[in-house]
VEXVEXTI-714704 format. One line per field, with one value per residue (C-alpha): x, y, z; chain. Coordinates in nm, 4 decimals. Layout:
c1 [X	...]
c2 [Y	...]
c3 [Z	...]
cadena [A	...]
***
This chain:
c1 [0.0000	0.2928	0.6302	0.9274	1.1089	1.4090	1.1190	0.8951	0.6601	0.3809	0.0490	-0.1322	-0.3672	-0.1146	0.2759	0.3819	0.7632	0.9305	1.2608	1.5652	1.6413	1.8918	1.7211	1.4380	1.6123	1.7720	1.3760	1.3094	1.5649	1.3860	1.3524	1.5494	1.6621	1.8739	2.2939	2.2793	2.4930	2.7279	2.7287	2.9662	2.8273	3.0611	2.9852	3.1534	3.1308	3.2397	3.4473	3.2342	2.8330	2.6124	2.5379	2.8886	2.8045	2.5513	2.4216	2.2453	2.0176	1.9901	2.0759	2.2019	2.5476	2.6794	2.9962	2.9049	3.3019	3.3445	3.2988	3.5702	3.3956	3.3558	3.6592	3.5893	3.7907	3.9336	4.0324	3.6615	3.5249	3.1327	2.8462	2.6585	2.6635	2.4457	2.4540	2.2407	2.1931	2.0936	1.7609	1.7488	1.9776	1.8969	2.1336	2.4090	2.4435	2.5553	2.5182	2.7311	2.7536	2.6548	2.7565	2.6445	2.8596	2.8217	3.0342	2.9567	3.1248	3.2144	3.5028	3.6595	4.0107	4.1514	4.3018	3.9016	3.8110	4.1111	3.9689	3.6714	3.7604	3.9901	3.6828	3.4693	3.7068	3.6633	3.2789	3.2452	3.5728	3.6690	3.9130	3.8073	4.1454	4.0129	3.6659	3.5975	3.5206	3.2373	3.1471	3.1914	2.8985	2.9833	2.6302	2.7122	2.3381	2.1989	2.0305	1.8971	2.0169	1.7947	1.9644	1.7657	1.4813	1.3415	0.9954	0.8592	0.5300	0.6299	0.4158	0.3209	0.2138	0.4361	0.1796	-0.1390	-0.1488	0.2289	0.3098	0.6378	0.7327	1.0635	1.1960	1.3686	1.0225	0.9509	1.1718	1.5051	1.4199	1.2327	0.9035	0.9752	0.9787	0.6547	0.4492	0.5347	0.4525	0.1027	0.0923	0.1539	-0.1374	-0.3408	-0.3195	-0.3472	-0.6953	-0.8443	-0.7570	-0.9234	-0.6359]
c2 [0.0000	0.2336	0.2937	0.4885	0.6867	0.9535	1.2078	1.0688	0.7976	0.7259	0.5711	0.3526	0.0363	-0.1650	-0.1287	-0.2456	-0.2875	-0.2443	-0.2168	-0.4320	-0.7811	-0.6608	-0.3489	-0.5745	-0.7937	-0.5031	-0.4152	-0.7558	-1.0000	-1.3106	-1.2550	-1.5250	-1.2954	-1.4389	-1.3234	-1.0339	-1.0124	-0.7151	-0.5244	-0.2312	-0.0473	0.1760	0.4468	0.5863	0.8879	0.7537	0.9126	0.8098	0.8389	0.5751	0.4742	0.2831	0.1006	-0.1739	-0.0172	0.2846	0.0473	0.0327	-0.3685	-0.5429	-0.6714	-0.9817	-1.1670	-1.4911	-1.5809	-1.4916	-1.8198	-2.1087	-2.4125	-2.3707	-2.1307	-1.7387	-1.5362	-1.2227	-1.0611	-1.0433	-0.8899	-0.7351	-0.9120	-0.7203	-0.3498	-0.1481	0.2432	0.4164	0.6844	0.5175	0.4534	0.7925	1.0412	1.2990	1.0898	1.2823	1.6487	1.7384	1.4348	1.2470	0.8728	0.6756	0.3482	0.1787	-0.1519	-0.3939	-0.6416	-0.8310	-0.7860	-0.4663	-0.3207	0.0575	0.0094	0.2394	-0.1315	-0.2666	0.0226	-0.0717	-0.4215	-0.2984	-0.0382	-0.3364	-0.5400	-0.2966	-0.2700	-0.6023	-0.6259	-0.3155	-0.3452	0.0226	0.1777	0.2514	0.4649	0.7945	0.7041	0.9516	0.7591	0.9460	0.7222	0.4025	0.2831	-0.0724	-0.1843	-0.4461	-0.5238	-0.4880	-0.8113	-1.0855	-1.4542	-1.6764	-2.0058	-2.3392	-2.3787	-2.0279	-1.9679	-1.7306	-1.7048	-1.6393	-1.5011	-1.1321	-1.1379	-1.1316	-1.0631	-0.9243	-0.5383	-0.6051	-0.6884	-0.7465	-0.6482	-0.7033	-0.8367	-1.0905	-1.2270	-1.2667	-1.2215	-1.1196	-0.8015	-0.4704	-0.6990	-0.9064	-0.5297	-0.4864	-0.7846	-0.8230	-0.4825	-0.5495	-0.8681	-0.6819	-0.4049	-0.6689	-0.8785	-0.5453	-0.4474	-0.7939	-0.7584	-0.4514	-0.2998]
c3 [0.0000	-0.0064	-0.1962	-0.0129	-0.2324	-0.2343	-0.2368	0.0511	0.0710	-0.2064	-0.0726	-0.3995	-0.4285	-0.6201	-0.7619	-1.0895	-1.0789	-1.4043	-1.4080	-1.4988	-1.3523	-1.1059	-0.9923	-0.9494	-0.7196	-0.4927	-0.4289	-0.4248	-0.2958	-0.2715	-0.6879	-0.8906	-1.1724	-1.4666	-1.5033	-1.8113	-2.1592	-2.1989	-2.5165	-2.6414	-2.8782	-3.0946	-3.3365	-3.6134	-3.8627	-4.2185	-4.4685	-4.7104	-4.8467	-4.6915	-5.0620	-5.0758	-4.7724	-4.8130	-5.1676	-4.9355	-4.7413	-4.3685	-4.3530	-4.0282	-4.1343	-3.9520	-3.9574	-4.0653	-4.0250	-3.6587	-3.5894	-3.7235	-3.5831	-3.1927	-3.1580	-3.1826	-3.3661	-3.1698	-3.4909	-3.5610	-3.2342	-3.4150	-3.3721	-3.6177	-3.7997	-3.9549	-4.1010	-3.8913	-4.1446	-4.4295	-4.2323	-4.0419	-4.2076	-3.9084	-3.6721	-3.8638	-3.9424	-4.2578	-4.5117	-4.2473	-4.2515	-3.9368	-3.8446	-3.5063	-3.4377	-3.1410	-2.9674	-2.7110	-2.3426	-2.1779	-2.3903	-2.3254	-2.4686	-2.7875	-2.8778	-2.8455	-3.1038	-3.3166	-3.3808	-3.4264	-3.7082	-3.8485	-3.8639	-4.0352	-4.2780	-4.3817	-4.3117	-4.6015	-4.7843	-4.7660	-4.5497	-4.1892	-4.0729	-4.1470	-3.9682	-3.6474	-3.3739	-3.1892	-2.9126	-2.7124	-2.5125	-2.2605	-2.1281	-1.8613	-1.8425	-2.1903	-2.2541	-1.9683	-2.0295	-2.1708	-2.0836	-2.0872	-1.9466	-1.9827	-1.8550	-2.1355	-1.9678	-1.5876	-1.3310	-1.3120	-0.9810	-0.6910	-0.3849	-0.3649	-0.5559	-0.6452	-1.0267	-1.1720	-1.5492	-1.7844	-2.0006	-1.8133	-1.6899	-2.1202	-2.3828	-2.3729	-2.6065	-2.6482	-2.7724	-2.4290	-2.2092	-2.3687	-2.3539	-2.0157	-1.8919	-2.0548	-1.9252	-1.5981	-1.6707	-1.7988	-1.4586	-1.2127	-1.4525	-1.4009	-1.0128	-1.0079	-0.7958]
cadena [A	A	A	A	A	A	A	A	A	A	A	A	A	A	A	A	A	A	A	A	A	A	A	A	A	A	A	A	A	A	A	A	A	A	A	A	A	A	A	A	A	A	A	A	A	A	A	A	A	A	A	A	A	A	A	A	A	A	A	A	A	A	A	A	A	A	A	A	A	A	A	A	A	A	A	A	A	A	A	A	A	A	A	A	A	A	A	A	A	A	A	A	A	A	A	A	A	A	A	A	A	A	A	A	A	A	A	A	A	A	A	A	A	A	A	A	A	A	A	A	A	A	A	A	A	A	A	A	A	A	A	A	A	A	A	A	A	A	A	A	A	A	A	A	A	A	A	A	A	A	A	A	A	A	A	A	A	A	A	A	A	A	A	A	A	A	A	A	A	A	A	A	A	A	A	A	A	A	A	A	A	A	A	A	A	A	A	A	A	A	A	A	A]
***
């Protein structure tokens, strides 16, 4: 019947929480909550039109060599590509050329963003040296686990007028954040709480 917050307490009929796996678990330690996937996101501002890259269209590339058998290969650190501004050519003033690239694991070295340009080089055959390098963003919790068994269908409802939403409880994925949270909604309106 009440939330304690920063700002003061918050009386209410019911609490939907909706928030990551491990914030979820600080407010709620008896939650089992699955481990998380890193992912370093990089972007770069191309020396060249978006045209060259991908004939102009906004397709996902992925490395379908990063794999040799069961071995990984370090040279080839991107899980996937993509230039952002063939899609939305906003995300770059100018004409610019914007290309999001991910890896996964929590990576902030200049040698990290050397691979990385190394391997874009080869994912778009042109030359990456004269790319500016505009940001590096490590997410230590971007994606939950989904590791076998995963209950895609798990429980909304911790307690009487207290719901629980995320993608963790779902989908590992934007779809998963959503159907849950209306999963969540859905459950609180047919509790009338």
């Amino acid at each position: 019947t009440m939330v304690r917050t920063d700002q003061g307490d918050i009386r209410c009929r019911s609490v939907v929480i909706a928030t990551n796996a491990r914030s979820a678990k600080i407010l709620v330690p008896s939650l089992q909550v699955p481990n998380s996937n890193a992912v370093t996101t990089w972007y770069h501002l191309a020396d060249c039109a978006g045209d060259e890259l991908t004939d102009g269209k906004s397709t996902l590339v992925i490395d379908g060599k990063k794999f040799a058998g069961h071995h990984e290969d370090p040279a080839r650190p991107l899980i996937n590509t993509v230039v952002m501004t063939n899609n939305a050519p906003s995300y770059a003033a100018d004409g610019r050329t914007l290309i999001s690239s991910s890896a996964l694991g929590v990576h902030h070295s200049s040698l990290a963003e050397s691979q990385v340009r190394s391997h874009l080089a080869a994912l778009y055959k042109v030359p990456t040296s004269n790319w500016t390098h505009v940001a590096t963003y490590p997410i230590p919790d971007a994606l939950p686990m989904m590791a076998a068994p995963h209950d895609t269908e798990q429980s909304v409802r911790l307690s009487d007028g207290v719901y629980i939403a995320g993608d963790y409880r779902q989908v590992s994925s934007i779809n998963g954040a959503l159907a849950s949270g209306r999963r969540a909604d859905e459950a609180l309106l047919v509790d009338d709480l």
